[in-house]
mmCIF file as gemmi writes it, N, C-alpha and C atoms, coordinates in Angstrom:
data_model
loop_
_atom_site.group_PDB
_atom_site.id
_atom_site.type_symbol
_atom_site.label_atom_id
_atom_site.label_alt_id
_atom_site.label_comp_id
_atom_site.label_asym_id
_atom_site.label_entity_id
_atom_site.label_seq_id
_atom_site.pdbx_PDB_ins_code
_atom_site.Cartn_x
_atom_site.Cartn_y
_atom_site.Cartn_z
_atom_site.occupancy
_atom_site.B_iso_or_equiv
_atom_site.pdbx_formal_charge
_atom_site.auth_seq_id
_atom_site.auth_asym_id
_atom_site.pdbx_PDB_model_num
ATOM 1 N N . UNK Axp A 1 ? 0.844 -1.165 0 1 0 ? 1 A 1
ATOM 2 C CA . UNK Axp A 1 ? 0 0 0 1 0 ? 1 A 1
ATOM 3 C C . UNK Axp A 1 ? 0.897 1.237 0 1 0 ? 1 A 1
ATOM 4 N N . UNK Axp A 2 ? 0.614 2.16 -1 1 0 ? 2 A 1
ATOM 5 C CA . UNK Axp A 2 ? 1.599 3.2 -0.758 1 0 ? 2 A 1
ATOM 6 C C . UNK Axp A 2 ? 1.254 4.535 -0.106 1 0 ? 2 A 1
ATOM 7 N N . UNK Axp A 3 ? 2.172 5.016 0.8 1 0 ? 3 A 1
ATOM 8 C CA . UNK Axp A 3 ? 2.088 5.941 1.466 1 0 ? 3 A 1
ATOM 9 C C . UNK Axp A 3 ? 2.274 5.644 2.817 1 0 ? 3 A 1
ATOM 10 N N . UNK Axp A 4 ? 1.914 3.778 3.118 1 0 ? 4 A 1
ATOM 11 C CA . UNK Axp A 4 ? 1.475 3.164 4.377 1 0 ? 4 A 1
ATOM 12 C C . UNK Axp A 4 ? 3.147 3.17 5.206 1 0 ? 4 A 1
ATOM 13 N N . UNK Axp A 5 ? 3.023 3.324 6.358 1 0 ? 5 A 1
ATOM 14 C CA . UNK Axp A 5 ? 4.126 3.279 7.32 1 0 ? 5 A 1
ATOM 15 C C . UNK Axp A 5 ? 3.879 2.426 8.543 1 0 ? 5 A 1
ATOM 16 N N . UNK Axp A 6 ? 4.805 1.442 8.376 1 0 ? 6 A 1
ATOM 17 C CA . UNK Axp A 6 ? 4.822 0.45 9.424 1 0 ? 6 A 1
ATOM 18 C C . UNK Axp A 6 ? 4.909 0.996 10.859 1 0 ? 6 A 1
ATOM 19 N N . UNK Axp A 7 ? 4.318 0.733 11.604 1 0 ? 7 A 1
ATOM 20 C CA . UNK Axp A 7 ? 4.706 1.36 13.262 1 0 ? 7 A 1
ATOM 21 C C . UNK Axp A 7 ? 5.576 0.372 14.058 1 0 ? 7 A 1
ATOM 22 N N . UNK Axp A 8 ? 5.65 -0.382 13.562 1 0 ? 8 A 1
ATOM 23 C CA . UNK Axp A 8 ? 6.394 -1.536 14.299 1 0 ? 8 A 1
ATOM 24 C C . UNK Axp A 8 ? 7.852 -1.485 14.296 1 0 ? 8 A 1
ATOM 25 N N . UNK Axp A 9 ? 8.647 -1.725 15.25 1 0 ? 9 A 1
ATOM 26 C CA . UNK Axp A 9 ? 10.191 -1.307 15.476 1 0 ? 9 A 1
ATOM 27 C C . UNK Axp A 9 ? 10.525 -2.811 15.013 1 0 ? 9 A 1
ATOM 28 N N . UNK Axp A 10 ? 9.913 -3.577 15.319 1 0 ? 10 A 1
ATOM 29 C CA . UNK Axp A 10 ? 10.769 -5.267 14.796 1 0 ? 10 A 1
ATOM 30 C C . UNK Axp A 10 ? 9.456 -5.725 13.967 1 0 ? 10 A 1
ATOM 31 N N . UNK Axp A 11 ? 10.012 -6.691 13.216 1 0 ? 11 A 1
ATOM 32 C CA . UNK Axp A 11 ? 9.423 -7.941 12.124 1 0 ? 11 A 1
ATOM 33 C C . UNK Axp A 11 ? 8.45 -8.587 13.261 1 0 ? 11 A 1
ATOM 34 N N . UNK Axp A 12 ? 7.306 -9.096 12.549 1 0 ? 12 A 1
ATOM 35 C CA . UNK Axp A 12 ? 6.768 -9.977 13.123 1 0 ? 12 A 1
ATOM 36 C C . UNK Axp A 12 ? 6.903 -11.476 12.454 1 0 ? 12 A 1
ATOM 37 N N . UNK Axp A 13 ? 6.963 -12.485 13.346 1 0 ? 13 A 1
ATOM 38 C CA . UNK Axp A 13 ? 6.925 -13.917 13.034 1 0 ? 13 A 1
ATOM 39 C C . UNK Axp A 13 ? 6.32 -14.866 13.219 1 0 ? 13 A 1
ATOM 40 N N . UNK Axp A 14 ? 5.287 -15.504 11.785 1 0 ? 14 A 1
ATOM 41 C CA . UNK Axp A 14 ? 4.306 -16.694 12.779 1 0 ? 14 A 1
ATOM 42 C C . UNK Axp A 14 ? 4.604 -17.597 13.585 1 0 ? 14 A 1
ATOM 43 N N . UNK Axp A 15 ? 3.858 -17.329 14.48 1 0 ? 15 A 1
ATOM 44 C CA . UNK Axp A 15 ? 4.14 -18.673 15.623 1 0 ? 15 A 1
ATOM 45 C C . UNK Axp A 15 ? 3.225 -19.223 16.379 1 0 ? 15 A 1
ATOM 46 N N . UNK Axp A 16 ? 3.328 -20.714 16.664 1 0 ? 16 A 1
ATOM 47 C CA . UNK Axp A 16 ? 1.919 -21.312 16.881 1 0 ? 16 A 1
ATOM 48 C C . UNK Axp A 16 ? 2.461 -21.923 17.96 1 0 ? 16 A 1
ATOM 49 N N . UNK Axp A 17 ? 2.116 -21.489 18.9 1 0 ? 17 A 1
ATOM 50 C CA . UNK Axp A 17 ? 2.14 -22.735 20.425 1 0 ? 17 A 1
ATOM 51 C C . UNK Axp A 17 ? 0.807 -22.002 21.713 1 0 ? 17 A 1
ATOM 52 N N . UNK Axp A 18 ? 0.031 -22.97 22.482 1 0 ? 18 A 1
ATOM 53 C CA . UNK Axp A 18 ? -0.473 -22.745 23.605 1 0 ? 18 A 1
ATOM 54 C C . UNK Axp A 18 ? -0.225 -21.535 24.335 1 0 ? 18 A 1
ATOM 55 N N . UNK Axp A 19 ? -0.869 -21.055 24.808 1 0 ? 19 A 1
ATOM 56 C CA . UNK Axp A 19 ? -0.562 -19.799 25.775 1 0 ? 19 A 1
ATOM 57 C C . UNK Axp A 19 ? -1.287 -19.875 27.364 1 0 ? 19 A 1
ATOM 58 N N . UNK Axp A 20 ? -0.69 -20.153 28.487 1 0 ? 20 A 1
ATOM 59 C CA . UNK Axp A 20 ? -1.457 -20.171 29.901 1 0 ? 20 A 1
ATOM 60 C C . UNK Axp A 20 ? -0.79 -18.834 30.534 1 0 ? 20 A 1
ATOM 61 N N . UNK Axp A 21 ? -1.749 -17.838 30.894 1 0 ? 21 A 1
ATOM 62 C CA . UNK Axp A 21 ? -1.29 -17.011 31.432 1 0 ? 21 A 1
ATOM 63 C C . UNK Axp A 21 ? -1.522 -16.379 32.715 1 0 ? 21 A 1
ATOM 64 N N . UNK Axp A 22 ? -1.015 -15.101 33.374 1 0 ? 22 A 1
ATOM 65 C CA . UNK Axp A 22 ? -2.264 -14.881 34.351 1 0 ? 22 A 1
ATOM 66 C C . UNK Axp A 22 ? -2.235 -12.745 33.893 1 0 ? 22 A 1
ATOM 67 N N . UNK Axp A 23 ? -3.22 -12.478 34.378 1 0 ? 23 A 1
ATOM 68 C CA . UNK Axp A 23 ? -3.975 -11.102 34.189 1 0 ? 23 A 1
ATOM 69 C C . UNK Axp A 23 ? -4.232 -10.48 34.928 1 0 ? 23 A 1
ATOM 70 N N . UNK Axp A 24 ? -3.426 -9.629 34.857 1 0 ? 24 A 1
ATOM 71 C CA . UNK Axp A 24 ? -3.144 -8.582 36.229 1 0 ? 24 A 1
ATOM 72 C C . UNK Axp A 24 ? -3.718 -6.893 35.844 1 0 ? 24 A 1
ATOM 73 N N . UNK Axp A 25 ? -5.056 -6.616 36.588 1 0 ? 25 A 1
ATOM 74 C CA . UNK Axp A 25 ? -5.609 -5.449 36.055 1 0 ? 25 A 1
ATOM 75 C C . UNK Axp A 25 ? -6.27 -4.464 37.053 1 0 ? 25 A 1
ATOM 76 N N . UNK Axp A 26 ? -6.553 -3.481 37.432 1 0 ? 26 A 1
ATOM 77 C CA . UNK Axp A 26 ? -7.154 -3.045 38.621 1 0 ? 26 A 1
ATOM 78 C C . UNK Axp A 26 ? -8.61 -2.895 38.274 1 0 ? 26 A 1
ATOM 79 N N . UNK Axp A 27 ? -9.576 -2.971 39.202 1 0 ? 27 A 1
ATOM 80 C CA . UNK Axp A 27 ? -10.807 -3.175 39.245 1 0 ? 27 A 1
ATOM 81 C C . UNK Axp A 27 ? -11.724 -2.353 40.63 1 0 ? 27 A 1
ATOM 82 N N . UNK Axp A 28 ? -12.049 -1.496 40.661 1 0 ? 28 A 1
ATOM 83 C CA . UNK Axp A 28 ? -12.646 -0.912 41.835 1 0 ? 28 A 1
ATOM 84 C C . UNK Axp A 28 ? -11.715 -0.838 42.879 1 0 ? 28 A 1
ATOM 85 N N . UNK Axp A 29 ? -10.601 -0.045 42.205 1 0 ? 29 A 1
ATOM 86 C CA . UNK Axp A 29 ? -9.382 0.239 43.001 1 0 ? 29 A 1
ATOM 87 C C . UNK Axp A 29 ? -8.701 -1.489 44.068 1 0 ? 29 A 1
ATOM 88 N N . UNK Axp A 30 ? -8.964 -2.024 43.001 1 0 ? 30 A 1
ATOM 89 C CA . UNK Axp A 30 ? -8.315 -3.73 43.387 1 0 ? 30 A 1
ATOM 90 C C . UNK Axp A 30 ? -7.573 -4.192 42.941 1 0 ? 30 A 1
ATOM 91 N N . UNK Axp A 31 ? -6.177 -4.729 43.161 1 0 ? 31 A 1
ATOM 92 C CA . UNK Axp A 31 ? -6.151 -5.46 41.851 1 0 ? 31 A 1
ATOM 93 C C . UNK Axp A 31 ? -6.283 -6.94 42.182 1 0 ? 31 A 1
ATOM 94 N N . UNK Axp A 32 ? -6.839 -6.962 40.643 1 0 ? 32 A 1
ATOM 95 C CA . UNK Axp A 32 ? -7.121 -8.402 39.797 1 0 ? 32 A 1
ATOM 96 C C . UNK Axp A 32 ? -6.559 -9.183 39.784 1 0 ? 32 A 1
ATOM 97 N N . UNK Axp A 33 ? -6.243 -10.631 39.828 1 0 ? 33 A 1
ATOM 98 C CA . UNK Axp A 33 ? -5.729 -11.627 39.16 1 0 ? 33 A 1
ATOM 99 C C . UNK Axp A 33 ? -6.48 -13.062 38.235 1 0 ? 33 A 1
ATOM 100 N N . UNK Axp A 34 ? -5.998 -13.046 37.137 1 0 ? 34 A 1
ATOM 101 C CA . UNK Axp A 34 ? -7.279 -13.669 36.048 1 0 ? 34 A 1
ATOM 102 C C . UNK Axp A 34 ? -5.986 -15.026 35.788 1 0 ? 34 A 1
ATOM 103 N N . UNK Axp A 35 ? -6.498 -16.17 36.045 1 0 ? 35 A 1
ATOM 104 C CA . UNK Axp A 35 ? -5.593 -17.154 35.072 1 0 ? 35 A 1
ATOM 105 C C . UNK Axp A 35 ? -6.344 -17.075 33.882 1 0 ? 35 A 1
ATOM 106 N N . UNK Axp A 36 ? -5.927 -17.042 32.693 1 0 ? 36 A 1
ATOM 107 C CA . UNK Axp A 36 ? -6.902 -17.773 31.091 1 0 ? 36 A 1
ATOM 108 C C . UNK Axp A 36 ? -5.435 -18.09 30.252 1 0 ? 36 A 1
ATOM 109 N N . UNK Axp A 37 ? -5.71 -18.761 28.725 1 0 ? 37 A 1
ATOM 110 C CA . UNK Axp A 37 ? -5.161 -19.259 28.384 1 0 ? 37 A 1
ATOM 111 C C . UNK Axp A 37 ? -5.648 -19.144 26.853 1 0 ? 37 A 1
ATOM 112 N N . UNK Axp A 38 ? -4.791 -18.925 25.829 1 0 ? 38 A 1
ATOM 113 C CA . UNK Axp A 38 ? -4.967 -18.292 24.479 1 0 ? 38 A 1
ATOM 114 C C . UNK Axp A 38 ? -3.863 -19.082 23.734 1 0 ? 38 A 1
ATOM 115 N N . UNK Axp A 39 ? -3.261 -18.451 22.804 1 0 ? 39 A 1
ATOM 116 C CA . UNK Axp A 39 ? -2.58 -19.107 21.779 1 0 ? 39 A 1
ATOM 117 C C . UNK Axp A 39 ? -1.39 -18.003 21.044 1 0 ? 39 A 1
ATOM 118 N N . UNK Axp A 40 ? -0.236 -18.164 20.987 1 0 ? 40 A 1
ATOM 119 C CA . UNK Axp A 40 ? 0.584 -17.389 20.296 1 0 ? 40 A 1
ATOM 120 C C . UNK Axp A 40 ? 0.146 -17.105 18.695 1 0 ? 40 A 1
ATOM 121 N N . UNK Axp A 41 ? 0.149 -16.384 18.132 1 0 ? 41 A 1
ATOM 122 C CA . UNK Axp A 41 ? 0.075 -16.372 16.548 1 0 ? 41 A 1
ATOM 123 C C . UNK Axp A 41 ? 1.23 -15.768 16.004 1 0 ? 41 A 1
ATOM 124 N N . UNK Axp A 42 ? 1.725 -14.742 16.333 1 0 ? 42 A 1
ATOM 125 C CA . UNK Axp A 42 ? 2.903 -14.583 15.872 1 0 ? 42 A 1
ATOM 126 C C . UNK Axp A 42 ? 4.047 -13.798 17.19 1 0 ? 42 A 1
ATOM 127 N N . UNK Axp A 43 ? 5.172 -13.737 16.588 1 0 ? 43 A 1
ATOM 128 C CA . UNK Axp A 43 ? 6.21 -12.885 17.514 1 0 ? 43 A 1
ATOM 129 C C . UNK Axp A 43 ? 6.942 -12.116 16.932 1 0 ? 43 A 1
ATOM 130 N N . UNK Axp A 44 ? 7.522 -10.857 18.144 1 0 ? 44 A 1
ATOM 131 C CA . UNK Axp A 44 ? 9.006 -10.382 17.674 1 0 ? 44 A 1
ATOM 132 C C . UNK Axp A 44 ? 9.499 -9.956 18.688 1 0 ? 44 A 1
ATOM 133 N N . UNK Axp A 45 ? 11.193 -9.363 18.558 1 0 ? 45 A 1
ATOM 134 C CA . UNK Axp A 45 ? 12.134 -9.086 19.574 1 0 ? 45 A 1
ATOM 135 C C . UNK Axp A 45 ? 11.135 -8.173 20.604 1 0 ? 45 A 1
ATOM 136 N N . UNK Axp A 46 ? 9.911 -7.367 19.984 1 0 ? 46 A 1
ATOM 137 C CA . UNK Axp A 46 ? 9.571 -6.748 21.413 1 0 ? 46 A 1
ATOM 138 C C . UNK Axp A 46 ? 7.776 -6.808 22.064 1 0 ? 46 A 1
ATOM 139 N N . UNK Axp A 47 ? 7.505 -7.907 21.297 1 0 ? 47 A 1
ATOM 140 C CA . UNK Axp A 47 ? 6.137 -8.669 22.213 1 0 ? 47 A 1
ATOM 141 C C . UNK Axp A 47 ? 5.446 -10.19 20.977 1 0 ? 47 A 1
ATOM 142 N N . UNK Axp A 48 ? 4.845 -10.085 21.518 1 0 ? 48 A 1
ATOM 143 C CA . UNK Axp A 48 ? 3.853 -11.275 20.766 1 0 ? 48 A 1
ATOM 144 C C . UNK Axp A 48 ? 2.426 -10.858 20.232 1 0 ? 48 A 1
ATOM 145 N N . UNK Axp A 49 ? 1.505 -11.665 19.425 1 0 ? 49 A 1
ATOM 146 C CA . UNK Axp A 49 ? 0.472 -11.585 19.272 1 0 ? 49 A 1
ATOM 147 C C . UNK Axp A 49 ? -0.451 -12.751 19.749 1 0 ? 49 A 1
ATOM 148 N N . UNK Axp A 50 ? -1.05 -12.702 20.261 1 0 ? 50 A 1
ATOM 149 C CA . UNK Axp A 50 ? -2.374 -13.85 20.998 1 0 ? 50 A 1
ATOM 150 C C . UNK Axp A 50 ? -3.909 -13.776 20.554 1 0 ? 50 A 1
ATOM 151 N N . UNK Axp A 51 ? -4.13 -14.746 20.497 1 0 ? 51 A 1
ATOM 152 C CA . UNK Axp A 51 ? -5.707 -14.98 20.3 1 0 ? 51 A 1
ATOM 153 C C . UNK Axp A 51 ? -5.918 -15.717 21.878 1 0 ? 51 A 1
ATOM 154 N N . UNK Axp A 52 ? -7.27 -15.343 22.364 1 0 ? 52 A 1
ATOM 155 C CA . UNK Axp A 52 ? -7.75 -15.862 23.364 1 0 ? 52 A 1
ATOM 156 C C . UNK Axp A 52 ? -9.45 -15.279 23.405 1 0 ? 52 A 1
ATOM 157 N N . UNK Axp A 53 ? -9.772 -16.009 24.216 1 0 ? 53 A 1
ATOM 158 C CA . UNK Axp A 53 ? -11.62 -15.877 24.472 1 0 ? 53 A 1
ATOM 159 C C . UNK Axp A 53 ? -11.915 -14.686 25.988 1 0 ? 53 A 1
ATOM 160 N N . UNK Axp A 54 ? -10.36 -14.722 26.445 1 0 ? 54 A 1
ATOM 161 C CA . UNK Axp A 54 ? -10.878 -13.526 27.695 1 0 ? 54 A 1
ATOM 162 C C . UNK Axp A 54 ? -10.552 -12.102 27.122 1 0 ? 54 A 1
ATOM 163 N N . UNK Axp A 55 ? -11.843 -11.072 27.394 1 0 ? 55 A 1
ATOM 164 C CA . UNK Axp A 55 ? -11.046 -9.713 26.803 1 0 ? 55 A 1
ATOM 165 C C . UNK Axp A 55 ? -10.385 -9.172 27.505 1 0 ? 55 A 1
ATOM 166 N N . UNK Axp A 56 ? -9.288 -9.036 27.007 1 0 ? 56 A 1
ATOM 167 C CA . UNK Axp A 56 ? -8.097 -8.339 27.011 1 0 ? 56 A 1
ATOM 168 C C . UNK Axp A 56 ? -8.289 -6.979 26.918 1 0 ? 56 A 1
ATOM 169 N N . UNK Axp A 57 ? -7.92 -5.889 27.974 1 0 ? 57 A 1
ATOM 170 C CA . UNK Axp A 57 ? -7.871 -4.179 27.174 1 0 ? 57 A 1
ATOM 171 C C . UNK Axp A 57 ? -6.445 -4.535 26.967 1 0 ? 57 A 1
ATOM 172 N N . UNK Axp A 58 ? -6.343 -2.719 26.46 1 0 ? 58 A 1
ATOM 173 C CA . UNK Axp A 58 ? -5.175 -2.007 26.973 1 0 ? 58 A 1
ATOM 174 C C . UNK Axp A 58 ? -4.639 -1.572 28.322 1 0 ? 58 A 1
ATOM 175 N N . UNK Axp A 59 ? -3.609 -1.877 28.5 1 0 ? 59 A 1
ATOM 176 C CA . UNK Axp A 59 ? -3.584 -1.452 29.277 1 0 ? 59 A 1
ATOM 177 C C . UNK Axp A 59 ? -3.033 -2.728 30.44 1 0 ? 59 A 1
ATOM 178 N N . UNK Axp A 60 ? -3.944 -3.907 30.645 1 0 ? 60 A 1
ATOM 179 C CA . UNK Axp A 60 ? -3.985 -4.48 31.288 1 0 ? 60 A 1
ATOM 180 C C . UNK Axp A 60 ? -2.016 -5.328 31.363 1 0 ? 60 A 1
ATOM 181 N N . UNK Axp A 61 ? -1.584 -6.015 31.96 1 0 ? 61 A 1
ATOM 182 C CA . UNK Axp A 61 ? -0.136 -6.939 32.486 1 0 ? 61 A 1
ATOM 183 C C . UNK Axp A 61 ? -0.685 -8.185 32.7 1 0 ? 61 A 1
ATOM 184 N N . UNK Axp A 62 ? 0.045 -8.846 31.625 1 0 ? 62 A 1
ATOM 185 C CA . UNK Axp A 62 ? -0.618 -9.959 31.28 1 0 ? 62 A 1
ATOM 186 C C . UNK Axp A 62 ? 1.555 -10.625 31.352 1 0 ? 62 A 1
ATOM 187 N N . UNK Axp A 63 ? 1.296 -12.159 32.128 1 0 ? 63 A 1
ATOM 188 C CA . UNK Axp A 63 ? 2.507 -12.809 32.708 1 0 ? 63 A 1
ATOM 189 C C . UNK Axp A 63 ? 2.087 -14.533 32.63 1 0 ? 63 A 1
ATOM 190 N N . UNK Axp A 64 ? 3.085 -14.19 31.835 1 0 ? 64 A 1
ATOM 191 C CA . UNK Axp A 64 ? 3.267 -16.241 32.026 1 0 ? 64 A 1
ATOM 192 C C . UNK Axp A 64 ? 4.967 -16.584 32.235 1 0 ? 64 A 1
ATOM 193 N N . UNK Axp A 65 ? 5.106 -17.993 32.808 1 0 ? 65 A 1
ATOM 194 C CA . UNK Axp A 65 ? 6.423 -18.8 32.823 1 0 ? 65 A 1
ATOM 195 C C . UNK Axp A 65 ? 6.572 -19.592 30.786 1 0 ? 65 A 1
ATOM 196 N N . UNK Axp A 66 ? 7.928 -18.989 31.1 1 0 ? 66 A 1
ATOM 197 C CA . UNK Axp A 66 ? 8.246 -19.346 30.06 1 0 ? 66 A 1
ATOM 198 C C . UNK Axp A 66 ? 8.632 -20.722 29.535 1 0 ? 66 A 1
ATOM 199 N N . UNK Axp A 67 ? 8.121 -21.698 28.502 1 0 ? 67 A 1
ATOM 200 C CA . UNK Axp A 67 ? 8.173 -22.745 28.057 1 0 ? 67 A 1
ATOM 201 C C . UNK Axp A 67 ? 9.368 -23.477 28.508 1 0 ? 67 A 1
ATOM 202 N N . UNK Axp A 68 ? 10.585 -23.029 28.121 1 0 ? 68 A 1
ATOM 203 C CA . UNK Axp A 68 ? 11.936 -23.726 27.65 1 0 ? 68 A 1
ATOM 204 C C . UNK Axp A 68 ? 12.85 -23.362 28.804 1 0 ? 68 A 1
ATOM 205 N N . UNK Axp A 69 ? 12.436 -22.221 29.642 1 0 ? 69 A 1
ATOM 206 C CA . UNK Axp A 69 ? 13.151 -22.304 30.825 1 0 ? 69 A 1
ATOM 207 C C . UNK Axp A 69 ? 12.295 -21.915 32.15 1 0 ? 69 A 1
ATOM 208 N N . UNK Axp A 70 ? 12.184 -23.072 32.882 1 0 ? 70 A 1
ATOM 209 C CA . UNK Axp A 70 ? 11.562 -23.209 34.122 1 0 ? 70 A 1
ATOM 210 C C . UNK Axp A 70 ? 11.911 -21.848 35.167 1 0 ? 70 A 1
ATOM 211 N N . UNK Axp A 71 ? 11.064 -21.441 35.826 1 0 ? 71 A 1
ATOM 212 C CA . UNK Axp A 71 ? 11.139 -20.228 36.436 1 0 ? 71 A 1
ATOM 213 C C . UNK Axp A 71 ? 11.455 -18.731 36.088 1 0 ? 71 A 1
ATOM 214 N N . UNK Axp A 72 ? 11.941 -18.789 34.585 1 0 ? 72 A 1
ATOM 215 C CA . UNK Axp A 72 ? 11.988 -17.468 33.743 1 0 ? 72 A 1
ATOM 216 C C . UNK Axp A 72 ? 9.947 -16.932 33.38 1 0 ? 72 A 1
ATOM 217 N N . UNK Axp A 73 ? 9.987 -15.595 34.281 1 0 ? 73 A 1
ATOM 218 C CA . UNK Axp A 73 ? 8.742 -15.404 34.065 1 0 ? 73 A 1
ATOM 219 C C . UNK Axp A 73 ? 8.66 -13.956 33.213 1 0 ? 73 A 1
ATOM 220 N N . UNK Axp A 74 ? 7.632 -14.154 32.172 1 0 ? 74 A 1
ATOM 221 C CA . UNK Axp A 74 ? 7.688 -12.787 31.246 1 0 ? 74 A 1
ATOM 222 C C . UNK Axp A 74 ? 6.317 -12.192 31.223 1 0 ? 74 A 1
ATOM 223 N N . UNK Axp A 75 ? 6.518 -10.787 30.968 1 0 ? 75 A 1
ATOM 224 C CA . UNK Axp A 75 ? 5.596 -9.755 31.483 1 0 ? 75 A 1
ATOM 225 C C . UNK Axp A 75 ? 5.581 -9.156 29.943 1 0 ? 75 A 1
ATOM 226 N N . UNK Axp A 76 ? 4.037 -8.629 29.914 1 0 ? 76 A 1
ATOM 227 C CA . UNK Axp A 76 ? 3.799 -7.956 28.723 1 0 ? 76 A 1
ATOM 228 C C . UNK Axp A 76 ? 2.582 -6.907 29.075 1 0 ? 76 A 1
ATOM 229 N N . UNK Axp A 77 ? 2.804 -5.821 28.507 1 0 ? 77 A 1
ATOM 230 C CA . UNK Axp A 77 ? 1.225 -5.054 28.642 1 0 ? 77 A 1
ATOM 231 C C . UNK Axp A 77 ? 0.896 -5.291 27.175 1 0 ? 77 A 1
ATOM 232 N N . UNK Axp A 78 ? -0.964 -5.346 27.128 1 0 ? 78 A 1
ATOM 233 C CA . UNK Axp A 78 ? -1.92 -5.04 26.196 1 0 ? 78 A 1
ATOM 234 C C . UNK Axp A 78 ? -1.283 -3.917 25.408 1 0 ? 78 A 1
ATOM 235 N N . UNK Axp A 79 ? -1.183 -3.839 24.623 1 0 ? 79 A 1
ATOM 236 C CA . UNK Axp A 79 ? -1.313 -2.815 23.593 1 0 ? 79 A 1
ATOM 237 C C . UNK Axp A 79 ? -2.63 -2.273 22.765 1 0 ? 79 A 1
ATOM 238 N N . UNK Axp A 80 ? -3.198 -3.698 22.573 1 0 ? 80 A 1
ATOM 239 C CA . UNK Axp A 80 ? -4.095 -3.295 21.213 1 0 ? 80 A 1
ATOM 240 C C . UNK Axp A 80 ? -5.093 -4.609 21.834 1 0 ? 80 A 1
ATOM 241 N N . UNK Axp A 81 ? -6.761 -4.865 21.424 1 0 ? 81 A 1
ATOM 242 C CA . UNK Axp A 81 ? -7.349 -5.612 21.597 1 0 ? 81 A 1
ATOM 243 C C . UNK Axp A 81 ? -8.402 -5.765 20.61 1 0 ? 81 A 1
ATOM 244 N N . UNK Axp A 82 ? -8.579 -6.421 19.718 1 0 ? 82 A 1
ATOM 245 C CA . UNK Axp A 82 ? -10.192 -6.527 18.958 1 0 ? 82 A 1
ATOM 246 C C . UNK Axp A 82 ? -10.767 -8.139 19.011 1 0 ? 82 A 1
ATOM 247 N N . UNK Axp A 83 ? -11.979 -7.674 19.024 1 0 ? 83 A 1
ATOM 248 C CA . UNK Axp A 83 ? -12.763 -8.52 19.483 1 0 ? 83 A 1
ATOM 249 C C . UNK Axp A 83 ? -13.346 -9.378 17.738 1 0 ? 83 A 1
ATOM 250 N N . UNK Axp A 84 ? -13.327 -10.605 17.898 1 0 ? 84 A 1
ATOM 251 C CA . UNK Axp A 84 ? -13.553 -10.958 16.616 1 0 ? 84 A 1
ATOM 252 C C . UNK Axp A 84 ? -14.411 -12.359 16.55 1 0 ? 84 A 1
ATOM 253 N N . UNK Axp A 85 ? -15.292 -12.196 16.128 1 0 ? 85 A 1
ATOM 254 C CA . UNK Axp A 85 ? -16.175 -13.373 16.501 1 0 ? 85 A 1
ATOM 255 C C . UNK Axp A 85 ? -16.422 -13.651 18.183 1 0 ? 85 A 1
ATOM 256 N N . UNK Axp A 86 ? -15.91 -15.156 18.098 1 0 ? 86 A 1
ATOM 257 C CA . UNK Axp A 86 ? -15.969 -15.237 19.865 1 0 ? 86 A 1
ATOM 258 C C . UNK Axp A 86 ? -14.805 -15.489 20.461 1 0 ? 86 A 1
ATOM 259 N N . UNK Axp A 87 ? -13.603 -14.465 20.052 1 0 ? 87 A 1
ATOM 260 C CA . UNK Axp A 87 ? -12.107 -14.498 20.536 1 0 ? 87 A 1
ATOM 261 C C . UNK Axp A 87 ? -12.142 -12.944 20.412 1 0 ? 87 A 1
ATOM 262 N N . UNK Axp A 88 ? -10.55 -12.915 20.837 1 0 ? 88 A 1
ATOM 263 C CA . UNK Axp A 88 ? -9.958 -11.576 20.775 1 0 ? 88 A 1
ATOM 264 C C . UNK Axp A 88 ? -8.344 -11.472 20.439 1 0 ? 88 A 1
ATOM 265 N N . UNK Axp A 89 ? -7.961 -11.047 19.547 1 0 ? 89 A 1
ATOM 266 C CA . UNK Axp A 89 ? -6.646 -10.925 18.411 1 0 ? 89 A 1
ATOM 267 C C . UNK Axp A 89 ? -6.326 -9.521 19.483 1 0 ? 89 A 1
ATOM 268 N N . UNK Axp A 90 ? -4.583 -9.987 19.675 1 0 ? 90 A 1
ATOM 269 C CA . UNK Axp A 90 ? -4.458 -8.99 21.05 1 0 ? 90 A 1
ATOM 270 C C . UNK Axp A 90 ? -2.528 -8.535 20.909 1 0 ? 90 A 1
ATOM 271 N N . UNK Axp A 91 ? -2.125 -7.689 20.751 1 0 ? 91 A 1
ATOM 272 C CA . UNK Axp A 91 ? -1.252 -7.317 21.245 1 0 ? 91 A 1
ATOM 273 C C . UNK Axp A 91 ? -0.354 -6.873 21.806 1 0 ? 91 A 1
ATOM 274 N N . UNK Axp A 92 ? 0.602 -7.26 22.423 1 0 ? 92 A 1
ATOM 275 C CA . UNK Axp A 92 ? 1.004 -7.816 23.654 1 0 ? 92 A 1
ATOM 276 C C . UNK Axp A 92 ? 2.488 -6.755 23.842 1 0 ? 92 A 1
ATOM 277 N N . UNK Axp A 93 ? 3.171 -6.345 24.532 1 0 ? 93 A 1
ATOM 278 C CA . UNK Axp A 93 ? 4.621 -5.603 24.303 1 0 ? 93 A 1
ATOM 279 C C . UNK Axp A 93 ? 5.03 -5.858 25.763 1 0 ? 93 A 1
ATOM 280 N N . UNK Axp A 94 ? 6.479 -6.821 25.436 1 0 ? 94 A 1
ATOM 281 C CA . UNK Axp A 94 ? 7.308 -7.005 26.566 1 0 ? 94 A 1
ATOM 282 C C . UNK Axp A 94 ? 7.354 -5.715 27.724 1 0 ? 94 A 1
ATOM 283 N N . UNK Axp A 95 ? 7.953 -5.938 28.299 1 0 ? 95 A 1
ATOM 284 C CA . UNK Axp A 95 ? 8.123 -4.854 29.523 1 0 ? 95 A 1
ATOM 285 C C . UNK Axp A 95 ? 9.434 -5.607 30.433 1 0 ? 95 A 1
């Protein structure tokens, strides 16, 4: 498309594996904790993209343990959220 400008600082890359996470958000001056569980779709050096059935804002700190090394735990805020059918296509930026 011409004229169009990427906003993205890194490449994105498809990627398909399980996602269990937990969801950390404030709520009537509370905070939250949500376990749910979604799906990677793609990645890059500075977050991921997920599909999942819980909505996700902006905003929200969203943390899981990482696959390949036991007790490495990674943190991401919401960036972006749309709702699509009966999921939500969500992205995610390290922290």
């Amino acid at each position: 498309m011409e004229g169009f400008k990427e906003k993205r600082m890194h490449e994105r890359v498809p990627y398909s594996a399980p996602l269990q996470f937990t969801i950390l958000f404030m709520q009537s001056s509370e905070l939250k904790r949500v376990d749910s569980n979604g799906e990677i779709i793609d990645t890059s050096l500075s977050g991921l993209g997920i599909r999942t059935e819980f909505p996700l804002e902006a905003g929200h700190i969203v943390e899981w343990e990482d696959q390949h090394q036991k007790g490495n735990l990674h943190i991401a805020m919401v960036r972006w959220s749309q709702r699509l059918d009966n999921h939500y296509r969500v992205g995610l930026k390290f922290v």
